[in-house]
SERO-4910 file (N, C-alpha, C, O; in steps of 0.05 Angstrom, whole numbers):
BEGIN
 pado doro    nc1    nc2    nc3   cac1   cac2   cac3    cc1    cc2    cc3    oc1    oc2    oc3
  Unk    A  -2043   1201    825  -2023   1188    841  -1999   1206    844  -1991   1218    824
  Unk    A  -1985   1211    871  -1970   1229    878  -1935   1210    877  -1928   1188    884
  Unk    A  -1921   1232    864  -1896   1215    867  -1877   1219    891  -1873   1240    904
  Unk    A  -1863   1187    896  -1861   1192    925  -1829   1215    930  -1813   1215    912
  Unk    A  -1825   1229    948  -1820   1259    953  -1778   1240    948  -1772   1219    959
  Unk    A  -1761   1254    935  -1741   1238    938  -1721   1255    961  -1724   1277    972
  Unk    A  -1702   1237    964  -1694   1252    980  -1667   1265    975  -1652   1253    961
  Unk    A  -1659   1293    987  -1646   1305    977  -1611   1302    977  -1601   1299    999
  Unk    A  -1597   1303    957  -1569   1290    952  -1554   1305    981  -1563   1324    994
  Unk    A  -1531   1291    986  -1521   1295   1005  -1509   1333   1008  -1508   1349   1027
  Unk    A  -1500   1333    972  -1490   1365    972  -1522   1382    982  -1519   1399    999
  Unk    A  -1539   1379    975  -1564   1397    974  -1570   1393   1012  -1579   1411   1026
  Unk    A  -1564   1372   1019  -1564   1363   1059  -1541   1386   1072  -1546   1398   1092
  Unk    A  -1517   1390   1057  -1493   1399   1061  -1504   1441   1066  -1492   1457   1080
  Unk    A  -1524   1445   1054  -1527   1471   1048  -1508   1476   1022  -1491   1495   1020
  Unk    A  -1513   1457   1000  -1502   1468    971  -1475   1470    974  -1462   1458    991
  Unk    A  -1461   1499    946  -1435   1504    945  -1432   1523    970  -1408   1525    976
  Unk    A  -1447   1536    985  -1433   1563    998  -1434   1544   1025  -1416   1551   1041
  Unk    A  -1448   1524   1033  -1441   1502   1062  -1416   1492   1048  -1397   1508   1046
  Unk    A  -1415   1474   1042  -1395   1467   1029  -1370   1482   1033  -1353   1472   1048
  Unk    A  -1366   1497   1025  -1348   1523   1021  -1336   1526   1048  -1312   1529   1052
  Unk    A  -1354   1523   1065  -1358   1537   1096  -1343   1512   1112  -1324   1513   1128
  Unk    A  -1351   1499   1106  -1328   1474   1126  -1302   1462   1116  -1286   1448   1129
  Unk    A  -1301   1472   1086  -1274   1468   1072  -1260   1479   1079  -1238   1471   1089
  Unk    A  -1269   1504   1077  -1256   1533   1092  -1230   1533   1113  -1206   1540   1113
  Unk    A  -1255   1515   1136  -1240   1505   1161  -1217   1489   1164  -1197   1490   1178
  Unk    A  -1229   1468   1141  -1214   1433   1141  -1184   1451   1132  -1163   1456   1146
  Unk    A  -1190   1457   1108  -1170   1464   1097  -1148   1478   1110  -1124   1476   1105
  Unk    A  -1160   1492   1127  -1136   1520   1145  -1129   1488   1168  -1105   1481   1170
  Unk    A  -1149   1474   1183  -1134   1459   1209  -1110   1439   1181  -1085   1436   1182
  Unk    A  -1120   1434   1171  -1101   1415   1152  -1075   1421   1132  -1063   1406   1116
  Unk    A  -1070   1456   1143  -1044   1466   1136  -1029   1476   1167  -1009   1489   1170
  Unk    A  -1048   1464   1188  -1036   1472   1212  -1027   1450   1229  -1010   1453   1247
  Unk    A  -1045   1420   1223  -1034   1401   1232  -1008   1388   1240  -1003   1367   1229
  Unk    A   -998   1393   1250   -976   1381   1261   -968   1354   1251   -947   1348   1240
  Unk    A   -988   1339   1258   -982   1308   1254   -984   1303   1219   -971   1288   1205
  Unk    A  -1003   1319   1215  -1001   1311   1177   -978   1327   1163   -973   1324   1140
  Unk    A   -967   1342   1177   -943   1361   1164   -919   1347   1173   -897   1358   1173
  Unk    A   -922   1320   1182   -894   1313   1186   -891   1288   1169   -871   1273   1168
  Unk    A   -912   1287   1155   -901   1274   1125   -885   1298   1108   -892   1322   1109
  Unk    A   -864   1288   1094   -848   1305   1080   -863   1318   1049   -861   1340   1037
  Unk    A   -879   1293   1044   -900   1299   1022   -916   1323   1021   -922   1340   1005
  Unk    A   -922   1317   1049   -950   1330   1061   -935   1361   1058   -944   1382   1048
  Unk    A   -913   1358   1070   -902   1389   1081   -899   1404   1055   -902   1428   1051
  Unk    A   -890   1381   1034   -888   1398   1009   -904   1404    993   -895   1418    975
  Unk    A   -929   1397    992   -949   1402    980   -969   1430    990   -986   1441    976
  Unk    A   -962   1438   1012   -965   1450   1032   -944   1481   1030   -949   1503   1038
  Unk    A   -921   1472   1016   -900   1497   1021   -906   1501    996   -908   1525    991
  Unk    A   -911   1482    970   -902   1493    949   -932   1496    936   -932   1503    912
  Unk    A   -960   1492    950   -990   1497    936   -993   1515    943   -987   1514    966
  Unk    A  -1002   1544    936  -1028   1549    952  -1048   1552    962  -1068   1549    948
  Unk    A  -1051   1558    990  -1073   1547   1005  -1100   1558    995  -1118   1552   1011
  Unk    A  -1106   1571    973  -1126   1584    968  -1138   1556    946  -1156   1539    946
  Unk    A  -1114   1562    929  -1122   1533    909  -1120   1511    922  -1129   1493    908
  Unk    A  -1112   1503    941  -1118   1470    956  -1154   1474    966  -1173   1458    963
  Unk    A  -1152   1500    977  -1193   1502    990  -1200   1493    963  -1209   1470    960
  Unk    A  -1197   1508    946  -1219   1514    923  -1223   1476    911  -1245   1464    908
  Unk    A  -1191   1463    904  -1195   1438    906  -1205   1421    921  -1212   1400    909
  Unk    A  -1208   1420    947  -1217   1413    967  -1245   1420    962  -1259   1400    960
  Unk    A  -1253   1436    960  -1281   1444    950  -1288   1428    940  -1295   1405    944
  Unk    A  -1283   1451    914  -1293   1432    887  -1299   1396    887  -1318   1385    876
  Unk    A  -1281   1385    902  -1278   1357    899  -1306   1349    916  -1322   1331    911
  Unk    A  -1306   1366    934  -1332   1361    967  -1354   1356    945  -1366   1335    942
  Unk    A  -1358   1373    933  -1387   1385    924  -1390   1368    903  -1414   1370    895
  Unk    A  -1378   1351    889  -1369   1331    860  -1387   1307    876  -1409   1297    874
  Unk    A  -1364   1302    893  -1369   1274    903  -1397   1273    925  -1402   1252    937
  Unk    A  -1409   1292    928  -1433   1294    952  -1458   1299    928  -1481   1298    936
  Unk    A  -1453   1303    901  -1479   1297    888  -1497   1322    876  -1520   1325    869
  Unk    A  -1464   1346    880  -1473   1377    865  -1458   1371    838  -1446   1352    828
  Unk    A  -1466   1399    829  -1450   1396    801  -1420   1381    794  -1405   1373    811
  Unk    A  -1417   1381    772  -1389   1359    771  -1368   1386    762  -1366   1395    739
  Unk    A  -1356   1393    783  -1338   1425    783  -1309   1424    795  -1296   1444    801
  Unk    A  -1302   1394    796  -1271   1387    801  -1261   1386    783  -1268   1371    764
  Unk    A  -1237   1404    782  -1221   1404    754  -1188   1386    756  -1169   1389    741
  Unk    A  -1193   1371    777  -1162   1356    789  -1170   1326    776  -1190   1315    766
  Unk    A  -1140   1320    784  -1144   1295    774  -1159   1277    795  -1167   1287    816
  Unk    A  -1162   1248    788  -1173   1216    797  -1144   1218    827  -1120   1225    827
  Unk    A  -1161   1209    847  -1154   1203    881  -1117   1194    874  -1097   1203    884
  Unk    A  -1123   1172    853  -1098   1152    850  -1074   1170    842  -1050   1167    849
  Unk    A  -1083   1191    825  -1054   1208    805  -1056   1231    817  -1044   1252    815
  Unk    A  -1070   1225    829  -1066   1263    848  -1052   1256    871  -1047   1273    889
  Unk    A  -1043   1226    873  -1029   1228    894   -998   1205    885   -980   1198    900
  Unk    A  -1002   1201    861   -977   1184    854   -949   1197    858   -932   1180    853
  Unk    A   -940   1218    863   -924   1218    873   -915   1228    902   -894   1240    909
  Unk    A   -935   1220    915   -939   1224    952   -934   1195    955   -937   1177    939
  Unk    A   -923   1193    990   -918   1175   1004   -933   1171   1027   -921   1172   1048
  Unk    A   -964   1167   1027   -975   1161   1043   -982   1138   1057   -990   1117   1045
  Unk    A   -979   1140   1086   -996   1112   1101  -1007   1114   1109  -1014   1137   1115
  Unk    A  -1026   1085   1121  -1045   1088   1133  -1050   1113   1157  -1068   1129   1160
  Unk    A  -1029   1107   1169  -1032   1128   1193  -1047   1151   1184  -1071   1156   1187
  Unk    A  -1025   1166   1172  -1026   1188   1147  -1057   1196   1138  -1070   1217   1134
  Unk    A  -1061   1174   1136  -1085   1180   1122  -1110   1180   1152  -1128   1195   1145
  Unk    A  -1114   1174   1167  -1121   1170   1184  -1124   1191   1205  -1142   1197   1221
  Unk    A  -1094   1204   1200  -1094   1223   1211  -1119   1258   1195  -1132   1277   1205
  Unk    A  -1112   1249   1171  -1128   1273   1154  -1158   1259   1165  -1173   1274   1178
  Unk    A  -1168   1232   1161  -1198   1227   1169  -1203   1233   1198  -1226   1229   1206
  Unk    A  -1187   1241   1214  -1205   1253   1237  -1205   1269   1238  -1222   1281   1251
  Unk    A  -1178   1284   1223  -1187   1320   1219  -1214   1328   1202  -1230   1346   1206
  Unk    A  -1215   1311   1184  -1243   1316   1179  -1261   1306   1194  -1280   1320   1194
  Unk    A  -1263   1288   1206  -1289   1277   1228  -1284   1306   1247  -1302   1324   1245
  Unk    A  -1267   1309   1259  -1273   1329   1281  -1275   1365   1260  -1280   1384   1275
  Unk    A  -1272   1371   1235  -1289   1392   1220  -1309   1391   1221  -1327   1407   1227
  Unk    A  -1310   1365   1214  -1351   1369   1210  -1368   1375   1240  -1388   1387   1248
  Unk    A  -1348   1359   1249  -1372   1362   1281  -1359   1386   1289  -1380   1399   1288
  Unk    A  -1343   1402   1295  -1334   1430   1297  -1358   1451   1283  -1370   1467   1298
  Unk    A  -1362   1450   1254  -1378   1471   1233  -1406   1467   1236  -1424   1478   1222
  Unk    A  -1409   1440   1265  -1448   1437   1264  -1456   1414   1249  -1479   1409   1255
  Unk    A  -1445   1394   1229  -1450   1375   1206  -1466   1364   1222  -1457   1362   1245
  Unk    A  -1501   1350   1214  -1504   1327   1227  -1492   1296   1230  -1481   1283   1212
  Unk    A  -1498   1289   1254  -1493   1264   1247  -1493   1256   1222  -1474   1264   1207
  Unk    A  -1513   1240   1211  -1529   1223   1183  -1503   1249   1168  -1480   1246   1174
  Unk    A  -1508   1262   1156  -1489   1279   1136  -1468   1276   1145  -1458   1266   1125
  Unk    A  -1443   1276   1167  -1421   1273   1172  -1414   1247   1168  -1391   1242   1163
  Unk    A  -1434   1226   1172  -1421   1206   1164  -1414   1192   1137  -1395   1179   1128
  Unk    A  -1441   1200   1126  -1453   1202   1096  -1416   1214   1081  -1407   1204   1060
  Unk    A  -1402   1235   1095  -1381   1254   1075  -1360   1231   1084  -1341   1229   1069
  Unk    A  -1360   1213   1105  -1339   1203   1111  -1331   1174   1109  -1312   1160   1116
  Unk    A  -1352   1173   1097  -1359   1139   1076  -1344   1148   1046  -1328   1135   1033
  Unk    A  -1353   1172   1042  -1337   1186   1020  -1317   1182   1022  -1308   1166   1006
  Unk    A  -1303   1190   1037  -1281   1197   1040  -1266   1178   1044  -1245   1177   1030
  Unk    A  -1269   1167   1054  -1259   1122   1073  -1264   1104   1040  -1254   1081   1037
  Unk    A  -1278   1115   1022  -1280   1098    994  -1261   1114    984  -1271   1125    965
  Unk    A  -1236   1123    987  -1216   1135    974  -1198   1121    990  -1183   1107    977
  Unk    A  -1196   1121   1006  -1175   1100   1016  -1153   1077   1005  -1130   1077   1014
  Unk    A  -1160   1060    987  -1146   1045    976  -1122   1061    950  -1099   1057    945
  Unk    A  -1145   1085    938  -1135   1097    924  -1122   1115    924  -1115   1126    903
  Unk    A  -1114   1127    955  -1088   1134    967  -1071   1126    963  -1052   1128    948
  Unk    A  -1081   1104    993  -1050   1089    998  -1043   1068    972  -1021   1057    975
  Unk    A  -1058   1061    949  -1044   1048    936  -1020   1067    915   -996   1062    913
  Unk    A  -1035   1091    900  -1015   1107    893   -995   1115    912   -974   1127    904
  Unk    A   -998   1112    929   -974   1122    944   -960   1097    952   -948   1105    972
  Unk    A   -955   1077    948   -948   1054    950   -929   1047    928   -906   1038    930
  Unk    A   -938   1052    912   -918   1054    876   -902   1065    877   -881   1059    865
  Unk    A   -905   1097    897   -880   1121    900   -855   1106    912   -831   1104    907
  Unk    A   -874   1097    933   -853   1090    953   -837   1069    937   -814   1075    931
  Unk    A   -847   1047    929   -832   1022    914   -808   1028    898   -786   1016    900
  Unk    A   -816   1054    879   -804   1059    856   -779   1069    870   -757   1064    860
  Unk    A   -782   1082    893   -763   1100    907   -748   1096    922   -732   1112    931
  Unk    A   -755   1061    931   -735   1046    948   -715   1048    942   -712   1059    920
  Unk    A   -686   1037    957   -671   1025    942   -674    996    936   -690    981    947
  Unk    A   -652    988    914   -649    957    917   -630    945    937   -607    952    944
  Unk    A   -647    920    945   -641    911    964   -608    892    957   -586    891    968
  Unk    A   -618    883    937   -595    862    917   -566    870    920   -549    858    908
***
């Protein structure tokens, strides 16, 4: 009896770490050139004061974690990597079609582009909710 053939994780669909690598590459450079995501003040600062070498490599690393390669993210959980950012929906919305239009830019198939962006859309809450706390804490009082 033959076992039936499984099918292969999304990172191993992706072309592994060096695919992977290859459209981060991209995301990462349009996503320090964005306009619209650099006009969060967060954004701009994370941006002036990271560098862009270590945002890819994190950006990476994270791709390849969450798509079902080795576990090689050394950052923190979605929620504290962003607790002290002020993101909204927009915001965030705006980064998910820079990644929808990377992947379809670098060749991604369909089925795999959407597959990274279900990923990606299940982080969502855990954005905007840490970033929701920033903001609160940082209001003023109204009183």
């Amino acid at each position: 009896m033959t076992e039936p053939a499984q099918t292969p994780s999304l990172y191993e669909r992706l072309g592994g770490t060096f695919g992977i690598a290859a459209v981060m590459d991209v995301l990462t450079d349009r996503l320090y050139e964005n306009v619209s995501a650099n006009r969060n003040p967060d954004v701009r600062k994370l941006h002036e004061t990271n560098s862009r070498a270590g945002f890819k490599f994190m950006v990476t690393a994270w791709s390849i974690q969450e798509t079902g390669g080795p576990k090689v993210y050394p950052g923190k959980d979605m929620r504290a990597a962003h607790e002290n950012m002020v993101a909204t929906e927009e915001d965030f919305d705006i980064v998910a079609l820079e990644v929808a239009a990377t992947l379809s830019y670098c060749g991604v198939a369909k089925q795999e582009a959407q597959e990274y962006m279900d990923i990606f859309e299940s982080y969502r809450e855990d954005v905007l909710t840490a970033s929701a706390r920033k903001s609160e804490t940082s209001a003023p009082d109204s009183a």
